[in-house]
N, C-alpha and C positions, 0 to 999 in steps of 0.2 A: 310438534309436527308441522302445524302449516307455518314456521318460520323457512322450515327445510325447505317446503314446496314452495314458498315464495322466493327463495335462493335461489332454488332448482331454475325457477320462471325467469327471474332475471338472470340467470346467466345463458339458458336457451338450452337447458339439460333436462327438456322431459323426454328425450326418449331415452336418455340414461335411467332418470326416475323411474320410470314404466319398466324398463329391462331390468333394474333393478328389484322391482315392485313383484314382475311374474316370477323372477329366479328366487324370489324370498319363498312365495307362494307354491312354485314345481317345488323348490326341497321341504318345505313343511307334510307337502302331501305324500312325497318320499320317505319321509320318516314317518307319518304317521299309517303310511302303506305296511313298510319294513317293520315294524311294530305288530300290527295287527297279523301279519302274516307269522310272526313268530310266537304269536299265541295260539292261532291255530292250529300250529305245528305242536306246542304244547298240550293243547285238548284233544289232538288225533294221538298223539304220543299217548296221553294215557288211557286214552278208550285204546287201543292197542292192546297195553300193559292188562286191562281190565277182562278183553277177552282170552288172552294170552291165562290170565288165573281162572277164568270160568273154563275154560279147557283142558286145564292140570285136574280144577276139580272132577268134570266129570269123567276124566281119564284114570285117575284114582278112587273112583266110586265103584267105579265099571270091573 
């Protein structure tokens, strides 16, 4: 890595580096957002499903 940065430096590309550097950084936290939010969607899904069967049971009890 600092061969890169030292490349970057002499040819007068750090704000490619940097623009480079934040766009690595916005998509990692884009996917680890998109991730996270599809778990959630998984754990509401089945507390869903969960009440959904506690309401069958007590509708068949009844």
């Amino acid at each position: 890595m600092p061969e890169l940065t030292k490349t970057f430096a002499e040819r007068g590309d750090l704000a490619h580096l940097a623009l480079f550097l934040w766009a690595s950084g916005a998509s990692g936290l884009l996917v680890w957002s998109l991730r996270e939010l599809a778990a959630s969607n998984r754990r509401f899904n089945d507390f869903v499903k969960e009440i959904a069967q506690l309401n069958r049971l007590f509708r068949d009890h009844s």
